[in-house]
C-alpha positions in Angstrom: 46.0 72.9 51.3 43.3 70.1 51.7 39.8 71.2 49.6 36.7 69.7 51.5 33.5 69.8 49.5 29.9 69.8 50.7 27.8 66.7 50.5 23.9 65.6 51.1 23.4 62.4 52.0 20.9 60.9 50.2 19.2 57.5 49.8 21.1 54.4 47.9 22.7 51.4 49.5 26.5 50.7 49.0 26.8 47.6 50.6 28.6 48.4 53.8 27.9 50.0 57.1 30.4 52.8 56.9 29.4 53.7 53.5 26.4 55.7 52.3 25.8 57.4 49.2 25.9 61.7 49.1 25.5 63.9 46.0 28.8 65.7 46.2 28.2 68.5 43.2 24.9 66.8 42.4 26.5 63.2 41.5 25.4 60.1 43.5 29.2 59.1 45.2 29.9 56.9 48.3 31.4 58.1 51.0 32.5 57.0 54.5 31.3 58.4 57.3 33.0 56.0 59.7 35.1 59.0 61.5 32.4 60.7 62.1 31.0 60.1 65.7 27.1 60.2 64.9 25.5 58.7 61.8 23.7 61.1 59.8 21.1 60.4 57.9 19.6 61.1 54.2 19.0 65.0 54.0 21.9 65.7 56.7 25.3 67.8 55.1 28.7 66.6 55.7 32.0 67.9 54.9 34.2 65.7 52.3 37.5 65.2 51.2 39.2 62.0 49.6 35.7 60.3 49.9 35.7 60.7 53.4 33.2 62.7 55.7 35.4 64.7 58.0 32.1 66.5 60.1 28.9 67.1 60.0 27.5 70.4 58.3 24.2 72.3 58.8 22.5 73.3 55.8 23.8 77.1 56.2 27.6 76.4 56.7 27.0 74.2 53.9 25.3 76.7 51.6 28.2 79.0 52.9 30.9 76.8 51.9 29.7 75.9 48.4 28.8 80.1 47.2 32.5 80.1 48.4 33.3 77.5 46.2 31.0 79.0 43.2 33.3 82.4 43.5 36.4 80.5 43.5 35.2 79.5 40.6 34.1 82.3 39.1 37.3 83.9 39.7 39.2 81.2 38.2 37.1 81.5 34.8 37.6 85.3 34.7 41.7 84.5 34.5 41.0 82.2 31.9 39.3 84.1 29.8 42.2 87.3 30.6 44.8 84.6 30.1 43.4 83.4 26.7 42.8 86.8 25.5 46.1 87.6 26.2 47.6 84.7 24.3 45.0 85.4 21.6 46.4 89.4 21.4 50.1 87.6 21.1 49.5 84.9 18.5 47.5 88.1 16.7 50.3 90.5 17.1 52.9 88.2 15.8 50.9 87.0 12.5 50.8 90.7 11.6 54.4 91.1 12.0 55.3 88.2 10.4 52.7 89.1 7.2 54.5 92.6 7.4 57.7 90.9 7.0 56.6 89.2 4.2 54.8 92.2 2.0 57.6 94.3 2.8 
């Protein structure tokens, strides 16, 4: 499965006409936008992956795409934290069978 992310252009020169410069999780990183088929400009949203823009966005498919992203996220963190907890129940339940062990 390919991951696009959402990206703003915004201002910066990189040097090379296929190139501009788009916060991509609010961090300034170049990207290409020579497959798409209309320039956009600073402002515009385009869809990224492997530092290249794959399509233009609008600002609500964008939005859209990145709460997606935010939950995936947020769903990820909650099975860390069950996962850890679980490992942290373990570890606890097998120090208190080995001190048992010991002051038996």
């Amino acid at each position: 499965m390919c991951l696009g992310i959402p990206a703003q252009l915004v201002e910066g020169e990189t040097g090379h006409q296929d190139l501009v410069m788009a916060a991509v999780g609010g961090v300034p990183r170049p990207v290409n936008i020579g497959l798409l088929e209309e320039r956009p400009g600073t402002g515009d949203w385009v869809l990224v992956h492997m530092g290249f823009a794959l399509s233009a966005m609008t600002p609500a498919e964008a939005q859209d795409a990145l709460d997606a992203l935010g939950a995936e996220r947020a769903a990820e963190d909650r099975e860390a934290a069950a996962l850890q907890a679980a490992m942290d129940a373990a570890a606890q339940a097998e120090e208190e069978a080995i001190a048992a062990r010991w002051l038996s």
